[in-house]
Structure formats: C-alpha cells, structure tokens
C-alpha positions in Angstrom: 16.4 -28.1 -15.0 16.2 -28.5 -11.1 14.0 -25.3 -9.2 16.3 -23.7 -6.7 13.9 -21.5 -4.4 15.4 -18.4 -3.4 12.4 -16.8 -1.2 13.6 -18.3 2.2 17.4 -16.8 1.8 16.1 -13.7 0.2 14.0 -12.7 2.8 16.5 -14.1 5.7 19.2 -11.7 3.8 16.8 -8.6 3.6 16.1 -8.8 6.9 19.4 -8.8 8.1 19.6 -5.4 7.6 19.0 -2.9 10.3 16.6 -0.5 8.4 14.1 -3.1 7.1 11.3 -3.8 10.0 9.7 -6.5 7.4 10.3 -8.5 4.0 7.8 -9.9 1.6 9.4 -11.6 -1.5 7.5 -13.5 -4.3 9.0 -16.0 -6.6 8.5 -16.5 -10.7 8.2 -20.0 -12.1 12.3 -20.2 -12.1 12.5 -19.9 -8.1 14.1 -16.1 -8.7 12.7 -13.2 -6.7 9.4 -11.7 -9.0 8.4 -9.4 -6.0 10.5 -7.6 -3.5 8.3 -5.7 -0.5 10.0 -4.1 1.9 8.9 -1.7 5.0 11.7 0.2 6.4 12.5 2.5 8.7 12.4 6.2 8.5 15.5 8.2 7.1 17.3 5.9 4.7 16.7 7.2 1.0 14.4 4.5 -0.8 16.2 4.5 -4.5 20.0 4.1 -2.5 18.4 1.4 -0.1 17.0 -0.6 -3.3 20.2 -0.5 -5.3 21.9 -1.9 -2.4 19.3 -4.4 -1.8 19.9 -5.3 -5.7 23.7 -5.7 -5.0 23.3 -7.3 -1.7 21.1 -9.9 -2.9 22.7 -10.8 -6.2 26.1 -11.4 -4.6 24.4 -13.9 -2.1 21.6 -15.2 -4.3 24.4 -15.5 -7.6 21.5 -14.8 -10.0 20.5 -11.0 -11.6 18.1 -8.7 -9.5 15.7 -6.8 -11.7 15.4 -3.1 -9.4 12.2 -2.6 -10.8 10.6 -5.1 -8.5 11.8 -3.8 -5.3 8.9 -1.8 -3.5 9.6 0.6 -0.6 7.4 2.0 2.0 8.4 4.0 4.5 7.7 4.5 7.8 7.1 8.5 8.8 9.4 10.1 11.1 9.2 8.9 14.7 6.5 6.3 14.1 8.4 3.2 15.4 10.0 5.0 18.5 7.3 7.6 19.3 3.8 6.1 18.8 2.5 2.3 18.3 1.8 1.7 14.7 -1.7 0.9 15.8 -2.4 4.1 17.1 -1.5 6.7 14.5 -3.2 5.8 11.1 -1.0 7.6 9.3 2.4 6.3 10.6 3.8 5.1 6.9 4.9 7.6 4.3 4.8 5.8 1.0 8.0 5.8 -1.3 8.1 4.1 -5.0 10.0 1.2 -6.7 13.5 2.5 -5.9 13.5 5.7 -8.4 12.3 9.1 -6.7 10.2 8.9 -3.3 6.7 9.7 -4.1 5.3 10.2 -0.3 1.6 9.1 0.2 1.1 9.9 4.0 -2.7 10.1 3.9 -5.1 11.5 5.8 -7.4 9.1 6.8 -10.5 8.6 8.8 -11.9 5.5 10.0 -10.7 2.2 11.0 -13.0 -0.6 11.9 -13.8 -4.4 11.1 -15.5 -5.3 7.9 -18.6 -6.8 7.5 -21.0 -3.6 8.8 -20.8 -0.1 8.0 -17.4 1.2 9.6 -18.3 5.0 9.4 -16.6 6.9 12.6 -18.7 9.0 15.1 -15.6 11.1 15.9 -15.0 13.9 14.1 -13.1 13.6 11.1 -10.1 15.8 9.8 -10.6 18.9 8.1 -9.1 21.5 5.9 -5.9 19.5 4.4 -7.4 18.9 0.9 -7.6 15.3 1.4 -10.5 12.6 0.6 -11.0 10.6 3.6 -11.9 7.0 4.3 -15.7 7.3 5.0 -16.5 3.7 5.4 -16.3 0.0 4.4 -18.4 -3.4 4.4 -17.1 -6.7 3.3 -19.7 -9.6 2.3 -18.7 -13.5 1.8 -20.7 -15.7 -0.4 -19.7 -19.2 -1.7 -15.9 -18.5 -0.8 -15.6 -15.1 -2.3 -15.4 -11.9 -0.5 -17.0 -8.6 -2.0 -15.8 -5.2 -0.3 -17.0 -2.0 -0.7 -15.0 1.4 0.6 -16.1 5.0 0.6 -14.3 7.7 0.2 -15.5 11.1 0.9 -14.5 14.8 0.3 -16.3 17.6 1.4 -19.3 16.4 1.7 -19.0 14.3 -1.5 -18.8 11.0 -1.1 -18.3 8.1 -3.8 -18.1 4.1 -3.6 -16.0 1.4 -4.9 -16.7 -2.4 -4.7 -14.3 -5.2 -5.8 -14.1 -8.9 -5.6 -11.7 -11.6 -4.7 -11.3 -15.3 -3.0 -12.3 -15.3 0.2 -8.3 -15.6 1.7 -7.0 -13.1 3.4 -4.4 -12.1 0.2 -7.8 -12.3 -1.5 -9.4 -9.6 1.2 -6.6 -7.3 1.0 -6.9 -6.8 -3.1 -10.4 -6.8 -2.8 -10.7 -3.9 -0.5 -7.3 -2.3 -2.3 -8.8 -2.2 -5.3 -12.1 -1.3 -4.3 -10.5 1.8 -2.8 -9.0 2.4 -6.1 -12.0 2.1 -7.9 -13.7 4.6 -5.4 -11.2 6.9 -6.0 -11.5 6.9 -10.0 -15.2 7.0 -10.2 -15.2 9.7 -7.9 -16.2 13.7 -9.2 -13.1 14.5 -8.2 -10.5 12.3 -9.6 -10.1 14.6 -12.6 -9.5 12.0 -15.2 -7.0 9.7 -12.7 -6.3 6.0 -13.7 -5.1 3.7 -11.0 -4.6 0.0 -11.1 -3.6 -2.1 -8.3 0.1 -3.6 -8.6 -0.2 -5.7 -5.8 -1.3 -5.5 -2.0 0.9 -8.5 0.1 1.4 -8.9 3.5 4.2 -8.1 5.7 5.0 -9.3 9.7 7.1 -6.1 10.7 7.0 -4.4 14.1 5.6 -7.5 16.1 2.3 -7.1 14.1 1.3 -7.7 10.4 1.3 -4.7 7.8 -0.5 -4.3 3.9 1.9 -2.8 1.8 -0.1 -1.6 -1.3 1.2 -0.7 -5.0 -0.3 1.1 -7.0 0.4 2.5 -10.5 -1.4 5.9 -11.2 -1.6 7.2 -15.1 -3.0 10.9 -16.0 -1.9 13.1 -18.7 -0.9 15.0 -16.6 1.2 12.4 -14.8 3.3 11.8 -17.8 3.6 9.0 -20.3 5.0 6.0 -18.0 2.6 5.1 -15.2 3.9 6.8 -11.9 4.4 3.7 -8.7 3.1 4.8 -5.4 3.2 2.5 -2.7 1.3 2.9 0.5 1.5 0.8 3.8 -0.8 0.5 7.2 -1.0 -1.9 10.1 -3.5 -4.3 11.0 -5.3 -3.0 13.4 -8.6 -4.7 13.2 -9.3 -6.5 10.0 -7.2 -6.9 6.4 -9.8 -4.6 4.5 -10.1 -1.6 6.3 -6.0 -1.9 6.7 -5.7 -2.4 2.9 -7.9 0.1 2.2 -6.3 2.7 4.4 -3.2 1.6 3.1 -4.1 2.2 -0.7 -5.4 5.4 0.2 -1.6 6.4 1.4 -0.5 5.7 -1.6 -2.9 7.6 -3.7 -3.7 10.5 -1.8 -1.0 12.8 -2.8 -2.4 12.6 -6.8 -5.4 13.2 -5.5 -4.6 16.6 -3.6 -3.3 17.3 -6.9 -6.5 16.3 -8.4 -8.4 18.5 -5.8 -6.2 21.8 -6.3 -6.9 22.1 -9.9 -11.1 21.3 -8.9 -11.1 24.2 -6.6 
C-alpha cells in the first residue's frame, strides 16, 4: 500500500487557524499524524481547541485523529502583545493533551548558552515556593551531547545529567530530561516520577520555541500518569530553552511537592 504523508497539509491546516502561533506534527510509519504540538495563544480553552483540531483535521486529512496526541501549551496572558517572548521567561503557561489545563508557568532563573556554567549574578526570585533553574553545562564528545541542569531550592540544590545525539532535537531531550532527572533525584521531589514524552521544536512568533511533555506519576497523582506540557523560546541556546521549558511544565507538582515538605 502507497504512503500518503500527511505532515505538510496537517501543519498548513493547523496553522490556518488564528489562535495557533506554531505547529509541530510528527508522522507514524502509515504517513498519519503520531504527534500533534501546538503553541497557541492565550484565552482559547485547550480541551475545546483540541477537539476541534481533531474534527478539523479529520474532515480535511479523511483519516481518524487520535485526541490523545494533540499537546497544547499556552501562552500566558499578554505575552504576545505586551512583552517579547525573549524577554519574559515565563511567558508560556503550560496546558495538557486536550483534557483539563494543568498550568506550569514556572518561575525560573537563569538563561544562558551551554557549554559553561550558566549560574546568574542577578538576584534570583524568592518566596513563591518554587525550585529554580540554577545552572547548566552541555559537553560534546564523538557526536553526542551530555547536559547537565541544576535546580535549586532554598538553598538546596540538586543535579541532573542526560545524554543524546549531538542534533539539536538530540540537545533539547538531553537537557529536558536532564532537568527531569534533577527534579526526581532531588530531597524535595517527595516520591515524584517524571518521564519525558517528548521535547520538539516549534517556529512560532518569528523565533523558534521547545515545547516539552512531560508525564508526571505519584500516588498522590492518581493511578494514570498526569501530562503537563511546558514551552519557552529560544533565547540563546536549545538546552537552557528546553530546560526552562521542562521546568514550566513541572513546577506546579513540585510546589505541591514543596507544601507538604514544609
């Protein structure tokens, strides 16, 4: 049976659409739509928008649109009309695979280039109940990339390191999951399980954005695995904008991690 590719129309279709500022879609081995990543504007509600993305792109695709694989984030209020994404870190609000909205709008300290210690001299934020982004470095050996990210909480910092092919998909799940990893081993975390779903690429907004997924499992999270998804402009490298963006995603759990610890 002939492959008929339907990334091209799918993202041409979803981008047609005056909410979505950018469209990421992967394909499975049959040419039909394995991965939908969207960033969107503020104010639409994400589980409406994705079941009228399923409609919209099974009547013009002709084939069935699993909802599941949709992924949302959403950009906070005023962040396209009021600021430049690269100058407010925490201008996405994350939002889940179409069910409820789950928001992950972090706070978040540093931003710098990989490859060196990216700790910030200016102060960072205080008294929210949040980890913050404390530092990263990214090292490249024999086409691999290793990154490393710190997170740090009052005072208390931990490290996560991951690896991946030296590409710059490869970058942004190596310093995604590294961020995830922090996050786990950390004092803090309180038991927390997170696994990367997928950190992709997205040209929205005249620049590039990661959107990350993440799928976060605690007993006290329930018994299904709860989808966050968190999403940050490239500012100055992939890694420290992955890791920033994972850290969106994860950083309400954590406050609830961090409430019960105190």
């Amino acid at each position: 049976m002939k492959r008929i590719s339907t990334k091209a129309t799918a993202e041409a279709v979803l981008r047609e659409l005056p909410s979505v500022l950018g469209a990421y879609v992967s394909e499975d081995i049959e040419g039909h739509p394995r991965e939908i990543h969207l960033l969107v504007r503020h104010g639409p509600d994400p589980a409406a928008l994705a079941r009228d993305i399923r409609g919209l792109l099974e009547e013009r695709l002709g084939i069935p649109v699993d909802q599941r694989v949709i992924s949302i984030a959403q950009l906070a209020r005023g962040a396209v009309d009021e600021v430049p994404p690269a100058a407010e870190p925490d201008s996405a609000a994350a939002t889940d695979r179409g069910e409820e909205p789950e928001r992950g709008d972090a706070a978040t300290g540093p931003s710098r280039s990989s490859g060196r210690d990216s700790r910030e001299e200016e102060p960072k934020r205080a008294g929210d109940g949040r980890p913050i982004f404390a530092g990263l470095e990214s090292t490249t050996v024999s086409g691999h990339v290793a990154v490393s990210v710190r997170l740090e909480w009052e005072g208390e910092e931990s490290e996560g390191t991951a690896e991946a092919v030296d590409t710059l998909p490869g970058r942004a799940r190596a310093a995604s999951t590294a961020t995830l990893r922090s996050a786990v081993d950390a004092p803090w975390s309180d038991g927390l399980n997170l696994e990367l779903d997928f950190a992709s690429i997205v040209q929205a907004l005249d620049g590039d954005y990661i959107l990350v997924s993440v799928l976060a499992m605690s007993s006290r999270l329930g018994r299904r695995p709860l989808p966050l998804v968190g999403a940050h402009p490239v500012e100055s490298d992939v890694e420290s904008a992955a890791a920033l963006a994972a850290l969106k995603a994860i950083n309400r759990v954590l406050s609830m991690a961090l409430k019960r610890r105190v």
